[in-house]
PDB file of N, CA, C and O in Angstrom, chain B, residues numbered from 101:
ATOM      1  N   UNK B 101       0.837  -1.168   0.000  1.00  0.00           N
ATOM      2  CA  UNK B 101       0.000   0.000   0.000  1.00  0.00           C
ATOM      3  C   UNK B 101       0.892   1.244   0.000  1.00  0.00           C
ATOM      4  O   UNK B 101       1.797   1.317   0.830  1.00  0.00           O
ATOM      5  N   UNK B 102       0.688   2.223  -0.879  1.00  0.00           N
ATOM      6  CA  UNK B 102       1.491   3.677  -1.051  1.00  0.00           C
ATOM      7  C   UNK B 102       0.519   4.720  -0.608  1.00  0.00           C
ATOM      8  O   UNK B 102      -0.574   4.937  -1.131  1.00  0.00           O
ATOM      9  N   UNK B 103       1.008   5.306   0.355  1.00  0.00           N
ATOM     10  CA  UNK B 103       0.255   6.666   0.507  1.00  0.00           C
ATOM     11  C   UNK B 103       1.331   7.962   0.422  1.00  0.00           C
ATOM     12  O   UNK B 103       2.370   8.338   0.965  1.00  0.00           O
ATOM     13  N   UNK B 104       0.462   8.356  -0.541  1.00  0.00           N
ATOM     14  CA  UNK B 104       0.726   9.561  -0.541  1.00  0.00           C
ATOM     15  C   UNK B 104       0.555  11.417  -0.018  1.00  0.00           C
ATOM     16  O   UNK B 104      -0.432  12.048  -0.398  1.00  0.00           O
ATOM     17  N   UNK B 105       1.283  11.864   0.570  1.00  0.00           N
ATOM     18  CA  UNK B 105       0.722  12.749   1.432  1.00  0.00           C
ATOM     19  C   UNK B 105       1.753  14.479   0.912  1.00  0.00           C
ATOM     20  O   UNK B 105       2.921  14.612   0.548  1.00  0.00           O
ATOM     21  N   UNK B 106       0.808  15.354   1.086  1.00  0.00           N
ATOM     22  CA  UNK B 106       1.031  16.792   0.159  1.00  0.00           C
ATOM     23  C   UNK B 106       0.919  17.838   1.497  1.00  0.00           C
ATOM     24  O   UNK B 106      -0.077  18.176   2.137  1.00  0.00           O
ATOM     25  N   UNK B 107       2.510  18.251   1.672  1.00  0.00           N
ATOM     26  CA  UNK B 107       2.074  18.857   3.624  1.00  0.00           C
ATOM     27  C   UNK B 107       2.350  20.637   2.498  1.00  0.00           C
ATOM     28  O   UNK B 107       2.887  20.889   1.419  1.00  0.00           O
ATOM     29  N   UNK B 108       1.597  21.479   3.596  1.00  0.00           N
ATOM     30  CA  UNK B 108       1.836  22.610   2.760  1.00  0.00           C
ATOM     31  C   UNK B 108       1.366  23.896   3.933  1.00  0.00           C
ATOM     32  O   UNK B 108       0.279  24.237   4.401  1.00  0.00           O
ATOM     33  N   UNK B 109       2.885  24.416   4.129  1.00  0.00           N
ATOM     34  CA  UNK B 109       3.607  25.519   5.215  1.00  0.00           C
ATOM     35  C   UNK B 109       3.306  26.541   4.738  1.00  0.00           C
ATOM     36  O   UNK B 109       3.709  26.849   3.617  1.00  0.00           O
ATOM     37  N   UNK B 110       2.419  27.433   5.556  1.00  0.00           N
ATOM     38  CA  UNK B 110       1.560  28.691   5.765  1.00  0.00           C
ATOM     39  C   UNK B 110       2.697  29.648   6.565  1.00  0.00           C
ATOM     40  O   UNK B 110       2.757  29.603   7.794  1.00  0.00           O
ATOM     41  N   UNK B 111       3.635  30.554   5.747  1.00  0.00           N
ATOM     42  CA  UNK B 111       4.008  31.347   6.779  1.00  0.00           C
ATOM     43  C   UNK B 111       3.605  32.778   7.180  1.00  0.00           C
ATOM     44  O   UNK B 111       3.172  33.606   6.379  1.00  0.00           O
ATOM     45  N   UNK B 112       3.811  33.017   8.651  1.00  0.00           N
ATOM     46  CA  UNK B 112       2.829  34.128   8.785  1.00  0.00           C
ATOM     47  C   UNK B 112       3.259  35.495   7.956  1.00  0.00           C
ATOM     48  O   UNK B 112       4.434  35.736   7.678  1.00  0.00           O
ATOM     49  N   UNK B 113       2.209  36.313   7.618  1.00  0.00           N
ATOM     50  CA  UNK B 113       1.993  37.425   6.980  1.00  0.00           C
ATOM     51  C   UNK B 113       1.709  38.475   7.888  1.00  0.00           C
ATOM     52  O   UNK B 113       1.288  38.264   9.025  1.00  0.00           O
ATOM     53  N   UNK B 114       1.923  39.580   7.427  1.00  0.00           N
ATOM     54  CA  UNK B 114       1.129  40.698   7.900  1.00  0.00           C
ATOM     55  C   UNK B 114       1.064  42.050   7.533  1.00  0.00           C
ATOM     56  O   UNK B 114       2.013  42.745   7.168  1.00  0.00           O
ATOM     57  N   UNK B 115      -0.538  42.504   7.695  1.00  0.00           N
ATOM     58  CA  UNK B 115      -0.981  43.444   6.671  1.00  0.00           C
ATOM     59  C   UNK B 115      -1.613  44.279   7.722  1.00  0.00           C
ATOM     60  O   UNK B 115      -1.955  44.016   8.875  1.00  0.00           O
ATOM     61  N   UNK B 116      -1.694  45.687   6.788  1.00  0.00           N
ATOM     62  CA  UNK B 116      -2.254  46.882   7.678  1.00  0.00           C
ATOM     63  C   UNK B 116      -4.208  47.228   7.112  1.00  0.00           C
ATOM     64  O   UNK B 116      -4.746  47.548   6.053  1.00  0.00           O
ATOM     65  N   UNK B 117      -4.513  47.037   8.006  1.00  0.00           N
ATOM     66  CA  UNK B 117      -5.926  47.164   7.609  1.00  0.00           C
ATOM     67  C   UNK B 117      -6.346  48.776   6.972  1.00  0.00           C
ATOM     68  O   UNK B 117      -6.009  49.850   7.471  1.00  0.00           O
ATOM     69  N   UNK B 118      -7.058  48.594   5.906  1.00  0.00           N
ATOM     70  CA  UNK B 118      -7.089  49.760   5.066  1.00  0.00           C
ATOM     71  C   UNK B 118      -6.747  49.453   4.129  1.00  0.00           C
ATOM     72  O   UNK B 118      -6.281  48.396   3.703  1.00  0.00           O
ATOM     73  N   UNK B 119      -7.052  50.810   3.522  1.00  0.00           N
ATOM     74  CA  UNK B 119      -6.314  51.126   1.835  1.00  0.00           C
ATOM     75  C   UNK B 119      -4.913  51.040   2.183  1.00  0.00           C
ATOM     76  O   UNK B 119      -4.412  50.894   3.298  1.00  0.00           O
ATOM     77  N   UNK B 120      -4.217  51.183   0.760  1.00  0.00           N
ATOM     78  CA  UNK B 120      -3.084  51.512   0.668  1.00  0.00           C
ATOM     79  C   UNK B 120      -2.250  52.696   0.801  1.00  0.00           C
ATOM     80  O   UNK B 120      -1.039  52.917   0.810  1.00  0.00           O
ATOM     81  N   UNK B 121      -3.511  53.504   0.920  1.00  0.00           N
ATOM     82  CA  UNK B 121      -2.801  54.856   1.167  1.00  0.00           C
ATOM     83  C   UNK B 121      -3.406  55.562   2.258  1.00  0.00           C
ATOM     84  O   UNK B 121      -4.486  55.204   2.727  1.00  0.00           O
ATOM     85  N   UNK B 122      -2.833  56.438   2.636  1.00  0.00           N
ATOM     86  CA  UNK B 122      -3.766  56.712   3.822  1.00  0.00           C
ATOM     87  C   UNK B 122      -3.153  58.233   4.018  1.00  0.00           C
ATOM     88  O   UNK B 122      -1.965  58.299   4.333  1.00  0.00           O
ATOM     89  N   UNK B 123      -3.920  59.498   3.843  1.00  0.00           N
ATOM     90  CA  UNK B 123      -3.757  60.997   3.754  1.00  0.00           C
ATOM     91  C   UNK B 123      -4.287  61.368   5.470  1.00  0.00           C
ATOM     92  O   UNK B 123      -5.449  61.146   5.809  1.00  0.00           O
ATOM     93  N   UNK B 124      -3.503  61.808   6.206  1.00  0.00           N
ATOM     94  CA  UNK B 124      -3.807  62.845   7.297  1.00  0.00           C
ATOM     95  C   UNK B 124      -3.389  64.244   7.224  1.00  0.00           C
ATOM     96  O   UNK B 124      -2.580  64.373   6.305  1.00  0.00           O
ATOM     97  N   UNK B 125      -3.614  65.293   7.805  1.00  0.00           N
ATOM     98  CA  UNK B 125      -3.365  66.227   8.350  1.00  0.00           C
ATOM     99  C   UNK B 125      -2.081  65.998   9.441  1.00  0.00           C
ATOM    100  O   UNK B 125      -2.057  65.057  10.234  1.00  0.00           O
ATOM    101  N   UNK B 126      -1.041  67.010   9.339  1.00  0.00           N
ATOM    102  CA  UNK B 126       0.186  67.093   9.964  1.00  0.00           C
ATOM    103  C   UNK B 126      -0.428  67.407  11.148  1.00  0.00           C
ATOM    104  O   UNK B 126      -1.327  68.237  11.282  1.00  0.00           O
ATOM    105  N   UNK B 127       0.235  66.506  12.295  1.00  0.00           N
ATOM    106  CA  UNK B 127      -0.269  66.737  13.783  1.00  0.00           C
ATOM    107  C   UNK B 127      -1.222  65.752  14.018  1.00  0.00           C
ATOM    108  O   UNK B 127      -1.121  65.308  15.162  1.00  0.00           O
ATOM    109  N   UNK B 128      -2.236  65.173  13.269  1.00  0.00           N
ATOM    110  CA  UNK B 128      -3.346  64.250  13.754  1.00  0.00           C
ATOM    111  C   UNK B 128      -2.791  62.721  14.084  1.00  0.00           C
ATOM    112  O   UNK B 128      -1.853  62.105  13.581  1.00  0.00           O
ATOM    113  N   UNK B 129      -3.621  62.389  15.002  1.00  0.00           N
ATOM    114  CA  UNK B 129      -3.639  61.218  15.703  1.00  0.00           C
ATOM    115  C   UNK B 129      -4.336  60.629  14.677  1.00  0.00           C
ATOM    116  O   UNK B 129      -5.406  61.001  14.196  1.00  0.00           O
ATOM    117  N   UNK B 130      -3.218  59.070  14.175  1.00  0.00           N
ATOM    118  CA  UNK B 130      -3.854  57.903  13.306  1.00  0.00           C
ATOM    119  C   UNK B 130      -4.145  56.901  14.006  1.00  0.00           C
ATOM    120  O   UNK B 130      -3.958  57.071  15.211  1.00  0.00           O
ATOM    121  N   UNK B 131      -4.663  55.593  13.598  1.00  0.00           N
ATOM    122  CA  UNK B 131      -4.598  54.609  14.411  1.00  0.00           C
ATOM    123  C   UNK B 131      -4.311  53.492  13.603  1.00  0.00           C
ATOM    124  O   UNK B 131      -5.361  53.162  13.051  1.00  0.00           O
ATOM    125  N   UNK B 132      -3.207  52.618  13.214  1.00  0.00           N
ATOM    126  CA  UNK B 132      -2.821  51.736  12.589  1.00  0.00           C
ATOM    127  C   UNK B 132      -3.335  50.125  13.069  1.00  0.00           C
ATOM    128  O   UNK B 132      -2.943  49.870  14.208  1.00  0.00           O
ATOM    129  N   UNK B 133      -4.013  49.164  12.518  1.00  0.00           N
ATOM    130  CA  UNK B 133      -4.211  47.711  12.596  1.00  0.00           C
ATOM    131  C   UNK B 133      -3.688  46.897  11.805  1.00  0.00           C
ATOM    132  O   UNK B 133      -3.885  46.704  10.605  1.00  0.00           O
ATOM    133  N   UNK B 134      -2.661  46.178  12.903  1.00  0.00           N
ATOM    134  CA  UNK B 134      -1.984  45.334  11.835  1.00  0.00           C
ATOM    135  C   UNK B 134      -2.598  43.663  11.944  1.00  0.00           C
ATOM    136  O   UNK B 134      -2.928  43.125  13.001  1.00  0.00           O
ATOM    137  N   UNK B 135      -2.639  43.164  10.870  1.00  0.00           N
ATOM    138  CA  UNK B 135      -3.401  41.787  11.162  1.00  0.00           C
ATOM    139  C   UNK B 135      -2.501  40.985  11.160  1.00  0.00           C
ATOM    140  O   UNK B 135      -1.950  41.139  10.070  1.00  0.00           O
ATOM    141  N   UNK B 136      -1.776  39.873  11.947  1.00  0.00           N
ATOM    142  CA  UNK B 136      -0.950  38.798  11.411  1.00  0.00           C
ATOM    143  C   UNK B 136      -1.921  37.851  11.116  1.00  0.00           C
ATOM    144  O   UNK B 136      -3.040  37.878  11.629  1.00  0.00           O
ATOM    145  N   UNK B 137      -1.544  36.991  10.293  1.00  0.00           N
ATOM    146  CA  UNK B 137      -2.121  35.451   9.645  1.00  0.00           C
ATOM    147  C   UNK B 137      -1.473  34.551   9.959  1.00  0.00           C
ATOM    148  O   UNK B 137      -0.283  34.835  10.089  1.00  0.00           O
ATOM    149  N   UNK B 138      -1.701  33.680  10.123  1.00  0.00           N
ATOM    150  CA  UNK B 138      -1.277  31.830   9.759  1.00  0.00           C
ATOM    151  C   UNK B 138       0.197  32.028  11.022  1.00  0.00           C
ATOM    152  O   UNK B 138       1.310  31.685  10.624  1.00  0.00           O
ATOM    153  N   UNK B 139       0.096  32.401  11.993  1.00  0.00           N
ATOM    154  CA  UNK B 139       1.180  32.524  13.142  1.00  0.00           C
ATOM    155  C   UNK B 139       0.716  31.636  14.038  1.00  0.00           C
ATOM    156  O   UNK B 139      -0.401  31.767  14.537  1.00  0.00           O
ATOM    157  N   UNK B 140       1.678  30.456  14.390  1.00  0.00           N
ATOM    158  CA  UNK B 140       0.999  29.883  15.200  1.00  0.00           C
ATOM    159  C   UNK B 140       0.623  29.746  16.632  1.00  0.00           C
ATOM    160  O   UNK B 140       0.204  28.793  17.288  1.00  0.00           O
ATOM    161  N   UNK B 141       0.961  31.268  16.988  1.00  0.00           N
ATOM    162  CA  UNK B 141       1.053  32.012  18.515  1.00  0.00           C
ATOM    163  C   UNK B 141       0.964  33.242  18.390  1.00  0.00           C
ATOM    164  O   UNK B 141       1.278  33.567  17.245  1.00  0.00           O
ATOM    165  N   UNK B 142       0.631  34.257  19.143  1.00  0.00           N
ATOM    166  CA  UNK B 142       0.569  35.664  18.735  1.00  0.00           C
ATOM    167  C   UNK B 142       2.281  36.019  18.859  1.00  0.00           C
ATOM    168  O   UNK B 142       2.982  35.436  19.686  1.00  0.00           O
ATOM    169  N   UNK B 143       2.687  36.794  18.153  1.00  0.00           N
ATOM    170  CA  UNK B 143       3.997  37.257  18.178  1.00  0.00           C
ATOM    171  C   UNK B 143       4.498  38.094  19.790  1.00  0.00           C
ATOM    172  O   UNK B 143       3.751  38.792  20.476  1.00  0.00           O
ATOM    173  N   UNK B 144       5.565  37.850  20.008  1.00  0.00           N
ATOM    174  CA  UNK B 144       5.843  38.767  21.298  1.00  0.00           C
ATOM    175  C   UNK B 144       6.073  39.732  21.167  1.00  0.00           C
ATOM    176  O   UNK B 144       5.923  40.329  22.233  1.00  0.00           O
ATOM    177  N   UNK B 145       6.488  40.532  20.181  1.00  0.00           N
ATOM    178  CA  UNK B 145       6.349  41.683  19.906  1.00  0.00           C
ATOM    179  C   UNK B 145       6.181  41.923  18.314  1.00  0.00           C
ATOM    180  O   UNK B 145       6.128  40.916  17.607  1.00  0.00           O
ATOM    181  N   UNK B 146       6.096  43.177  17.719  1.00  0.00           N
ATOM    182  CA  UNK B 146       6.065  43.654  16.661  1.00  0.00           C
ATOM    183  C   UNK B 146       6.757  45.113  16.539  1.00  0.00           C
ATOM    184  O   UNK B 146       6.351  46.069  17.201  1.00  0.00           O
ATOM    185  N   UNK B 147       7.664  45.182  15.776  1.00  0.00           N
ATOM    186  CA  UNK B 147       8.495  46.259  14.937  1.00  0.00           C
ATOM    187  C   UNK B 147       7.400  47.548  13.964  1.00  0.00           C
ATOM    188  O   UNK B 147       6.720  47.257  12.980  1.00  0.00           O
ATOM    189  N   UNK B 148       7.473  48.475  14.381  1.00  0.00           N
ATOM    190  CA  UNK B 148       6.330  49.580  13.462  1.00  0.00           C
ATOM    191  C   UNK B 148       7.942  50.579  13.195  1.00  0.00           C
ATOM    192  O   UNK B 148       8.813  51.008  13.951  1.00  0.00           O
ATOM    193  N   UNK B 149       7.773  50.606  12.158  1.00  0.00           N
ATOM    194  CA  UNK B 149       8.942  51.674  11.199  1.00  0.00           C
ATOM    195  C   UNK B 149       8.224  52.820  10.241  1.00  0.00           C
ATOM    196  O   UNK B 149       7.288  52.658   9.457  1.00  0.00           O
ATOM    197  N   UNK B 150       9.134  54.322  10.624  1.00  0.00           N
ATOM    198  CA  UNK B 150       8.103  54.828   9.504  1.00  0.00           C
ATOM    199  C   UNK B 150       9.813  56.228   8.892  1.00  0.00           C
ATOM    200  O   UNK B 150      10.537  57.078   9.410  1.00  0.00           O
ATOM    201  N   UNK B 151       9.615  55.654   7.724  1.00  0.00           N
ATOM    202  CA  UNK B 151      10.545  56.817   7.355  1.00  0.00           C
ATOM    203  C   UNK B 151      12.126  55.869   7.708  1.00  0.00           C
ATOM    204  O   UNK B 151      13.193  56.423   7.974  1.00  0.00           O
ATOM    205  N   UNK B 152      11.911  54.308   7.620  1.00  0.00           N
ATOM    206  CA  UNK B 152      13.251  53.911   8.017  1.00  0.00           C
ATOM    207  C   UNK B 152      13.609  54.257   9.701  1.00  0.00           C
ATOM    208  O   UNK B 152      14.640  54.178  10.368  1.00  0.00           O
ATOM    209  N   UNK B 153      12.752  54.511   9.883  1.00  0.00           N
ATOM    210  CA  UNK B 153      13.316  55.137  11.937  1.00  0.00           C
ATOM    211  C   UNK B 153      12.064  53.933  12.509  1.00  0.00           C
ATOM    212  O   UNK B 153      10.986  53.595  12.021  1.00  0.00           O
ATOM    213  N   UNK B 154      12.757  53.532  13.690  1.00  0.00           N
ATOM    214  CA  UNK B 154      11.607  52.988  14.720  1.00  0.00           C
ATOM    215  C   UNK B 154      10.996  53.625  15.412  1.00  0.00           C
ATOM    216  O   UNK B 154      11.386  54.579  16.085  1.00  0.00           O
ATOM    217  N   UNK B 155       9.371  52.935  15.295  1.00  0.00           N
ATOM    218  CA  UNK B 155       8.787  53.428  16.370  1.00  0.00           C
ATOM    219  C   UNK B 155       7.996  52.586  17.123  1.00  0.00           C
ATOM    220  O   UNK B 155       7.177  51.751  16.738  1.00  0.00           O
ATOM    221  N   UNK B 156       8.491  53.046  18.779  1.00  0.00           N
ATOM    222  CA  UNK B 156       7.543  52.404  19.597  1.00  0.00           C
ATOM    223  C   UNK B 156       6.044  52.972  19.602  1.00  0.00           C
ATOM    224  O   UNK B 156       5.597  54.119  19.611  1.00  0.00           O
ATOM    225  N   UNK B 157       5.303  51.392  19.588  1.00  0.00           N
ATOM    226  CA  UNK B 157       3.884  52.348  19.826  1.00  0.00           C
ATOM    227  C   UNK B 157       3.597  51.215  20.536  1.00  0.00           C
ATOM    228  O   UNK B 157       4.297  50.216  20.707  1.00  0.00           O
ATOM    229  N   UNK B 158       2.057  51.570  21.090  1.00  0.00           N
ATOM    230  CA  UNK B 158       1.696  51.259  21.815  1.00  0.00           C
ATOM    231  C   UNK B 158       0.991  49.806  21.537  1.00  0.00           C
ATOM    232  O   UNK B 158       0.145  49.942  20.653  1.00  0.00           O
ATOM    233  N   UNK B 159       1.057  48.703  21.927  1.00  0.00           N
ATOM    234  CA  UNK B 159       0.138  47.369  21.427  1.00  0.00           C
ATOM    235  C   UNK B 159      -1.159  47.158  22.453  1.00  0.00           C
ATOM    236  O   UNK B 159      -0.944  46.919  23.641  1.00  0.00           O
ATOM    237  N   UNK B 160      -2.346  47.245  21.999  1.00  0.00           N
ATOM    238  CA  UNK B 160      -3.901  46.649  22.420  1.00  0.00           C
ATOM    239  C   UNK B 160      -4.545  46.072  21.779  1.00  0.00           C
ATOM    240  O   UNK B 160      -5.644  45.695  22.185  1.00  0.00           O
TER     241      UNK B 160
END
């Protein structure tokens, strides 16, 4: 007897909810959602970069 078996590795992604673009006013408070996928634990942390510089923000 041959069995054959097809395994197939989901690695996690992650995307910012919204459009792709996103226009504010200089000074306004945004609020960014990032979704991870197919992770098989929530991450311990996450990296937010803007302009090549880090930034800490806040995670809830």
């Amino acid at each position: 007897m041959r069995v054959l078996s097809r395994n197939r590795t989901l690695l996690p992604t992650a995307s910012i909810l919204g459009a792709p673009d996103l226009h504010v006013d200089k000074g306004s408070t945004i609020n960014l959602t990032c979704i991870i996928k197919y992770s098989p634990e929530p991450p311990a942390y996450i990296f937010w970069y803007h302009h090549d510089e880090w930034r800490e923000l806040e995670i809830g």
